[in-house]
DRENZAMI-797843 format. One record per residue: residue in three letters; x, y, z of N, C-alpha, C in turn. Coordinates in steps of 0.1 Angstrom, whole numbers, plus 5000, padded with zeros to 4 digits. Layout:
N
ALAXYZXYZXYZ ...
END
This chain:
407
UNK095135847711095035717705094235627714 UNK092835547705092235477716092835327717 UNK092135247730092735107729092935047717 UNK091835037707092134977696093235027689 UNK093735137688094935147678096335157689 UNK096135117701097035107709097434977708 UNK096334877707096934747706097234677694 UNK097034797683097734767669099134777667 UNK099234907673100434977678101134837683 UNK100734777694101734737704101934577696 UNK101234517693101634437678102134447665 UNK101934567663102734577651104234617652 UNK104534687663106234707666106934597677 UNK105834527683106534377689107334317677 UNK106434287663106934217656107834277646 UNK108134387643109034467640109834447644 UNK110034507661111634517668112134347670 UNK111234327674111834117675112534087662 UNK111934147649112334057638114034127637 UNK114234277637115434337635116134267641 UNK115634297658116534257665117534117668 UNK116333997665116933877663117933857647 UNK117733997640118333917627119633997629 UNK119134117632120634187633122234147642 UNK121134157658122634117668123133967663 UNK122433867658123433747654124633787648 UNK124233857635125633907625126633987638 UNK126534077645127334157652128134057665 UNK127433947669127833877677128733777669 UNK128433737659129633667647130633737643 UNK130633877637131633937635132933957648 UNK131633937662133033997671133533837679 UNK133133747674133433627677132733557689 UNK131533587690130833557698129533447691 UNK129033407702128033287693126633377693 UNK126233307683125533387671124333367675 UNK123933277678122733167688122333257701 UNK123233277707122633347717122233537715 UNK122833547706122833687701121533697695 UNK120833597689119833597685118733617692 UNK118833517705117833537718117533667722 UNK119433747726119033857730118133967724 UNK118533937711118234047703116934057700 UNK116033907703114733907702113833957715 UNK114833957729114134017738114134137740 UNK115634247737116034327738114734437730 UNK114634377716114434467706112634457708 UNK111634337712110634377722110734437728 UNK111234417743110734527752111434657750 UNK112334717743112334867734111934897731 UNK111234827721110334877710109034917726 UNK108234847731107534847735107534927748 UNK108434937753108535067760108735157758 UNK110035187752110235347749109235397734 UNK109035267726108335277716106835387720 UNK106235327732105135367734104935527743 UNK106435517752106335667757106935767743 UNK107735687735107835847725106235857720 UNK105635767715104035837710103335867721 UNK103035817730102335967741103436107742 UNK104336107743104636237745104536307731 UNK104736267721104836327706103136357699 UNK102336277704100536247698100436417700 UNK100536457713099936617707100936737701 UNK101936687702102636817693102636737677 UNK102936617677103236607658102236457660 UNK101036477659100036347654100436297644 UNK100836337630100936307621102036217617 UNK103236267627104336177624104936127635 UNK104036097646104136027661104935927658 UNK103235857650103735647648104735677644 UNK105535727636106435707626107535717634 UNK107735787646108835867648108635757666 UNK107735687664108135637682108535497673 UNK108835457661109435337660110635317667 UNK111335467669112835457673112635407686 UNK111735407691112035337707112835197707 UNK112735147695113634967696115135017695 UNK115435127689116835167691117635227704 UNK116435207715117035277724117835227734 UNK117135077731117934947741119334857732 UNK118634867717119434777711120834877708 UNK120734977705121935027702122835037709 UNK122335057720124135087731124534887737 UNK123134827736123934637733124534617725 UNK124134677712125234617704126734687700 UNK126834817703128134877707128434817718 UNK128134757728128134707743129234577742 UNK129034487731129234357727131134387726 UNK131434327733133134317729133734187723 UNK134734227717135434057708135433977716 UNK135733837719135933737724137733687723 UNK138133677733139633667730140133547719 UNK139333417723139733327710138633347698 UNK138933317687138533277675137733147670 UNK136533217667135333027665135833017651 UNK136132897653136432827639135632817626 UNK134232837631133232807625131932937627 UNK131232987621130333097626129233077617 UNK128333137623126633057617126233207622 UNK126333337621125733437624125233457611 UNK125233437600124433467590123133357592 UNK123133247595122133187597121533207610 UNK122033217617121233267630120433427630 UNK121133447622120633637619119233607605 UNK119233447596117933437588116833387596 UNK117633257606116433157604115633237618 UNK116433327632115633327645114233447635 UNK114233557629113233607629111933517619 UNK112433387610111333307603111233197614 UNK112133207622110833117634109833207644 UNK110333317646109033397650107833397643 UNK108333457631106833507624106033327625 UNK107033197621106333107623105533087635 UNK106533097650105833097660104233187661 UNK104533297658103033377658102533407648 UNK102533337637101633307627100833137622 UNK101833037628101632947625101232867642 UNK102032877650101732747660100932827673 UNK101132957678100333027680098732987680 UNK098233037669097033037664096632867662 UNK097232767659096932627658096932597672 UNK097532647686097432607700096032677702 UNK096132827697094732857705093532817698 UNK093732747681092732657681092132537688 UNK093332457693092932337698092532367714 UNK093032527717092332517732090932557733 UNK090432657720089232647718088132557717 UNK088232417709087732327707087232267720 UNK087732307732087332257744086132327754 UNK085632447741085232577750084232637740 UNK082932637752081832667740082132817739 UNK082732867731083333007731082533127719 UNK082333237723081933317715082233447719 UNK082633597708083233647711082733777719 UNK081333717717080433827718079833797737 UNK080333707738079933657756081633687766 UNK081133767777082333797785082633667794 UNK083233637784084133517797084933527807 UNK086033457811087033427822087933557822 UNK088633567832090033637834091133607824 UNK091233487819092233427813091833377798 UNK092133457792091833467774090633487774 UNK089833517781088033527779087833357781 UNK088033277785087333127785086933157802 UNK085933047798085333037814084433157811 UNK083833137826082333207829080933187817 UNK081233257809080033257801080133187785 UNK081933127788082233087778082932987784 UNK081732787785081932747793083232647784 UNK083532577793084232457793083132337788 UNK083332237779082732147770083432037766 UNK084732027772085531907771085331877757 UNK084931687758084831617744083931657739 UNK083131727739081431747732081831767722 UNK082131867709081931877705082631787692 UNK083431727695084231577690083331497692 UNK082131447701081331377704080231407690 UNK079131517692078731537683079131497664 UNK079931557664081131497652080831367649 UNK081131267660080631157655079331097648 UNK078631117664077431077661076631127654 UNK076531287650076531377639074631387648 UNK074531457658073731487671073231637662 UNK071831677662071731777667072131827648 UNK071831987646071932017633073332047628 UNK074232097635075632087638076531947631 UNK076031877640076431707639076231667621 UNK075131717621074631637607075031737597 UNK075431877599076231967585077531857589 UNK078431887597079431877596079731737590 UNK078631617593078931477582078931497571 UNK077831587570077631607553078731647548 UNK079231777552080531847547081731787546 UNK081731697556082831597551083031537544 UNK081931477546081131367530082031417513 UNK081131577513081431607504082731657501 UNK083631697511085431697511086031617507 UNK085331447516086531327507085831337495 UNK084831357494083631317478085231417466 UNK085031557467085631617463087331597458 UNK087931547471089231497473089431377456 UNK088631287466088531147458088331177440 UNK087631287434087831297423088931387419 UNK089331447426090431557422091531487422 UNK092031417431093431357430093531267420 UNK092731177420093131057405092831157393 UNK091631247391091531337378092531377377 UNK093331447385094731567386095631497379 UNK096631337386097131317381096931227367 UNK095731217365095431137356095631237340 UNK095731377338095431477334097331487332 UNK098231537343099031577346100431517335 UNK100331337346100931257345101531267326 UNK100531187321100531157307100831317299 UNK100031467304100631607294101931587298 UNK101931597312104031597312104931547301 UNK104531457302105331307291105431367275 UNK104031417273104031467263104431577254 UNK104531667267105131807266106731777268 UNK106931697276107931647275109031647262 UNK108331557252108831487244108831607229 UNK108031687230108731767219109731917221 UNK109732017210111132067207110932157220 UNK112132207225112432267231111732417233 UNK111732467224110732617221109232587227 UNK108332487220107432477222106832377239 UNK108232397245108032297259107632487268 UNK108632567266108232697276106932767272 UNK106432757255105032807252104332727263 UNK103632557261103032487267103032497281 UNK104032497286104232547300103432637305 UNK103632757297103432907301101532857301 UNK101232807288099732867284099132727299 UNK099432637302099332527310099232577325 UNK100332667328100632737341099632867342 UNK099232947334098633037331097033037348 UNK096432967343095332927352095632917371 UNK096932887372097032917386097832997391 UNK098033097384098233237389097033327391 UNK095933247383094633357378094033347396 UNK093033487394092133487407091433347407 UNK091333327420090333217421089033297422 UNK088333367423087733447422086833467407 UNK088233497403087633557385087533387377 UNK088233287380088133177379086133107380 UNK085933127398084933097395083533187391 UNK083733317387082833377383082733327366 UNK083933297362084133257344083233127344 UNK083433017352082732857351081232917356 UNK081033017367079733027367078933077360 UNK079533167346078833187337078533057324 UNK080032967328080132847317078332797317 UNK078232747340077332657340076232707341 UNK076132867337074532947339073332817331 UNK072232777336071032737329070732827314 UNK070432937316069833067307071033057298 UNK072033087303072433187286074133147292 UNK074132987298075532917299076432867284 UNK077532877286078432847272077832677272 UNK077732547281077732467285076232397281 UNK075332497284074432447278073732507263 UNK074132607260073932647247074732527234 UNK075832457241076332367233075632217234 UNK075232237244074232097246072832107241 UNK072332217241070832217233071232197217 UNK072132207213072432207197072532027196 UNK072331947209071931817207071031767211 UNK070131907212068731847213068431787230 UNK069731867236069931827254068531947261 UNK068231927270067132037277068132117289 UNK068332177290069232267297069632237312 UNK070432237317070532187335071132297340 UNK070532267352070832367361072132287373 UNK073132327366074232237367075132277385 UNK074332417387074732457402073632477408 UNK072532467407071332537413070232377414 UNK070132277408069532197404069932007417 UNK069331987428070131957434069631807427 UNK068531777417068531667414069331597401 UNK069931707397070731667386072731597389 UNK072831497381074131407385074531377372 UNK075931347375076731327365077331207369 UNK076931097367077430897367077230947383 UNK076330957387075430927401076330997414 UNK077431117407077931227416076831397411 UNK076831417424075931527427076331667410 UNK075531717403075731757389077231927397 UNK076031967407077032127410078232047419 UNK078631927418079931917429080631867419 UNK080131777407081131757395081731917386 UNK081032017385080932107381081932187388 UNK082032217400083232237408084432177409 UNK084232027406085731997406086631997391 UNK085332047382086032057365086632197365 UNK086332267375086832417376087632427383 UNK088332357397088632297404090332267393 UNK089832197386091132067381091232217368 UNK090832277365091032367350091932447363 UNK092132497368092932637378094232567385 UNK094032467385095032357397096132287389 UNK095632207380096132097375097832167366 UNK098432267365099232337357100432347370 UNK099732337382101132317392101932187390 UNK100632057389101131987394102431937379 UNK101331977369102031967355103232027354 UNK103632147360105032237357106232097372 UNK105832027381106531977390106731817378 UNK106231787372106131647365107431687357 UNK107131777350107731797338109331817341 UNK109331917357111031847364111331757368 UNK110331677369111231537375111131437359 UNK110431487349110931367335111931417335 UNK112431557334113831617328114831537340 UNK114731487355115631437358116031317356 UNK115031277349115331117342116331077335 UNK117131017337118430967329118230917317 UNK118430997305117930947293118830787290 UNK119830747295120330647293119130487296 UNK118730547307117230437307116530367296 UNK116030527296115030507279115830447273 UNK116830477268117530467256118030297256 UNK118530247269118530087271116930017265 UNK116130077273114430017269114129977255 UNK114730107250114130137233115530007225 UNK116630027233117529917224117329757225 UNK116229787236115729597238114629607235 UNK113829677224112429667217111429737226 UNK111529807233110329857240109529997236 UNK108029947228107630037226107730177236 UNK107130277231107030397239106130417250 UNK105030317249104030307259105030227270 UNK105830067266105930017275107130097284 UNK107730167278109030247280108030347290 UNK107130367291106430487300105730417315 UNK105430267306104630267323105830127328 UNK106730107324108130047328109330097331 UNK109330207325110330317329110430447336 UNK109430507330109030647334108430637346 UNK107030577346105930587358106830567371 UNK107330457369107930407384109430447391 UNK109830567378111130647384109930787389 UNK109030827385108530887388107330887401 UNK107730737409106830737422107030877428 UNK108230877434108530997444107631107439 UNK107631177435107531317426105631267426 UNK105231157422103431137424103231197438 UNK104131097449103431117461103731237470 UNK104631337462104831467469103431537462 UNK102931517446101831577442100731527448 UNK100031437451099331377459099231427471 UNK100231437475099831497493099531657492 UNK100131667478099731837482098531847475 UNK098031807466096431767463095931797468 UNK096331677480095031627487094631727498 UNK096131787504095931917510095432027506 UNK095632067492094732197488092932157486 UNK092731957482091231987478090632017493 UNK091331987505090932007520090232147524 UNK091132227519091232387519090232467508 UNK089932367500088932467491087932507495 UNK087832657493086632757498086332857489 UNK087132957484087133037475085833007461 UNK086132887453085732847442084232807447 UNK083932757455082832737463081832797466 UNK082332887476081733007480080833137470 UNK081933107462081633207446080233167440 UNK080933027435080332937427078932837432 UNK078632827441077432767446077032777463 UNK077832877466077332907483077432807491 UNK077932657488077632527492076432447491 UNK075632517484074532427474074632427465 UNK073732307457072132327459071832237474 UNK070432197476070132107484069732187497 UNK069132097507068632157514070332187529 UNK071432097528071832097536072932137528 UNK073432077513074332147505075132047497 UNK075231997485075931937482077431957480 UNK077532087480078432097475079732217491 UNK078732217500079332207514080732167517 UNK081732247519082932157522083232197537 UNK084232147546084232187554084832317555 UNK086232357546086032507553085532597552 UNK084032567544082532657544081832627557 UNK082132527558081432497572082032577582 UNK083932597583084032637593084232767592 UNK084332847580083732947584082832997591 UNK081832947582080433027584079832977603 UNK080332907603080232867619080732977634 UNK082433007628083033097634082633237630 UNK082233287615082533437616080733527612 UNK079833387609078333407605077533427620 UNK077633247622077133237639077633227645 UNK079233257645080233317660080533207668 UNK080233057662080532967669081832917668 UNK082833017676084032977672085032907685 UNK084032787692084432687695084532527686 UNK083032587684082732447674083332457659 UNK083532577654084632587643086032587649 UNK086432587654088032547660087932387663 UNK086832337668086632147672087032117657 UNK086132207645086132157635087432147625 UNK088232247630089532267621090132167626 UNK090332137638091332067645090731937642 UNK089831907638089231757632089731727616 UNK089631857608090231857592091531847597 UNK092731897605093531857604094431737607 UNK093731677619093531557617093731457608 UNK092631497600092631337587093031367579 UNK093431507575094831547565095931477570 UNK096231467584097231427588097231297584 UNK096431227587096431077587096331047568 UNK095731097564095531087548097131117542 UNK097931217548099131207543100231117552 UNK099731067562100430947567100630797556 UNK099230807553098830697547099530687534 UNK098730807529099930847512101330807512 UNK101930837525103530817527104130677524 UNK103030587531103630477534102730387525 UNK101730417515101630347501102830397491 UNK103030487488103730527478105630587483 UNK105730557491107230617494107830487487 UNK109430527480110230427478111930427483 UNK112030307483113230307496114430347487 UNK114530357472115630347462116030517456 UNK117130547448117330657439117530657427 UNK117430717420118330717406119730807403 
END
């Protein structure tokens, strides 16, 4: 076995024996009246270094008699430590009143996989950002930084600003075109959402789970097959889009390819994205509306309508404003998915037309930064900069639209 499948090996049964281990010994340490909490710890240390020791001597000794069923058969190395601990474990003389070994046996292995899938990789983002780093240059003793992969402090947050250099000036643009993006998707979304809810709402029962379904339909679909379908919509030649517009005597546009064409003086291929965009999306936020009208206290309405209130005023006096909460949870998550769009993008217009890209967002940018030109310091500056103003953009969202009341 070479290094490379050694150090798959040795990650893939880290996180194996950690996850048994911490989920199992909790329950065994609750049954025998022991705290559950600490059983957890052990069980996440125990069942690493097992797995990882004896794990690794059964597959060297086993690789040349049974190659075939080595891996399979050195998993048992996590049982070699955990098993005689947890026969090991004796009752506790008094009785806990209370025991949380079923939750200490769920939540310690979903904070691992969180720790090394989520905060992990978000630390060694932000230590990158400091480090003109590439993976292809032998750096330091310590994670590869240093030597040939220098240290760069604020630079590339500096650049960012002043938008220096060709770097500087994609990354404005791509911004540009993220809030550009954002800014139409969230008021279109709920503008779209808000009012079908209401109306899906309000008729029979049968016909609320059809509408649902055919509504919801679109964001299960590939994003993928999504934007290959709109890219045939907005083909020039032989588009659904413009074949219906020459029948008015329209001359055809090149609605992704054409960087001088606009729609009310937004770029033509970044309105075209966000109409494909809001067709795939907009059915989440629609199926979350449609539970919070159903929590609406029909007694409300029903007071409104017995003191003359039309149905419109009964919606934007009644409805809209029991329905803040439930806006500003869809809003923030909007605003977080339009952040993240790359998929529909990528497909759909490469991040042009134009010479720099209109339709550019940043995590095209930070891709193609990290995994094209391997600049994966200045794409890590750059994540840790998106996350940022998501942060602050849903700060902001919080404290326009939060309300202090319940129903």
């Amino acid at each position: 076995m070479d290094s490379i499948d050694l150090q798959a090996f040795t990650l893939y049964w880290l996180v194996i024996w950690a996850v048994l281990g911490s989920a199992i010994t909790p329950l065994i340490f609750d049954h025998r009246h022991r705290s559950p909490w600490r059983g957890a710890l052990l069980g996440l240390v125990l069942g690493t270094a097992s797995g990882q020791i004896f794990g690794r001597l059964l597959l060297a000794l086993l690789v040349p008699l049974l190659p075939d069923a080595a891996t399979w058969i050195s998993m048992l190395g996590g049982l070699v430590l955990l098993v005689p601990f947890w026969l090991s474990i004796k009752p506790a003389q008094q009785t806990m009143l209370r025991h949380y070994g079923f939750v200490a046996g769920t939540i310690t292995p979903l904070t691992f996989y969180l720790l090394l899938l989520s905060v992990l990789p978000l630390a060694w983002a932000i230590l990158l950002a400091f480090f003109d780093y590439s993976p292809r240059r032998v750096g330091g003793p310590i994670l590869g930084l240093g030597g040939e992969n220098p240290f760069v402090g604020f630079q590339y947050f500096q650049t960012m600003i002043t938008g220096e250099g060709r770097d500087g000036l994609i990354f404005q643009n791509s911004l540009q075109n993220t809030l550009a993006f954002t800014l139409l998707v969230v008021p279109l979304n709920l503008f779209i959402t808000i009012p079908l809810a209401t109306m899906i709402e309000s008729v029979h029962r049968v016909f609320k789970t059809i509408f649902r379904t055919i509504y919801f339909l679109p964001v299960v679909t590939s994003s993928v097959g999504v934007a290959v379908m709109w890219g045939y919509i907005y083909n020039q030649q032989y588009g659904l889009l413009n074949d219906v517009l020459s029948n008015f005597g329209v001359t055809p546009i090149g609605w992704l390819q054409d960087p001088r064409a606009n729609v009310l003086g937004v770029p033509a291929a970044l309105f075209a994205v966000v109409i494909a965009y809001l067709w795939q999306d907009f059915g989440y936020n629609l199926v979350i509306f449609i539970a919070a009208l159903q929590s609406i206290p029909d007694t409300l309405k029903e007071a409104a309508r017995v003191d003359g209130a039309s149905p419109l005023q009964v919606f934007w006096s009644i409805t809209l404003p029991l329905l803040r909460p439930t806006i500003l949870v869809t809003s923030v998550l909007t605003v977080i998915s339009s952040f993240q769009v790359f998929d529909l993008i990528q497909v759909m217009t490469q991040g042009g037309p134009g010479r720099i890209g209109q339709t550019r967002v940043l995590v095209l940018d930070i891709y193609e930064s990290a995994f094209r030109f391997e600049k994966m310091g200045w794409a890590a500056a750059m994540s840790v900069a998106m996350f940022v103003i998501v942060a602050l953009l849903t700060v902001v969202q919080t404290r326009v639209l939060r309300s202090n009341w319940e129903y």
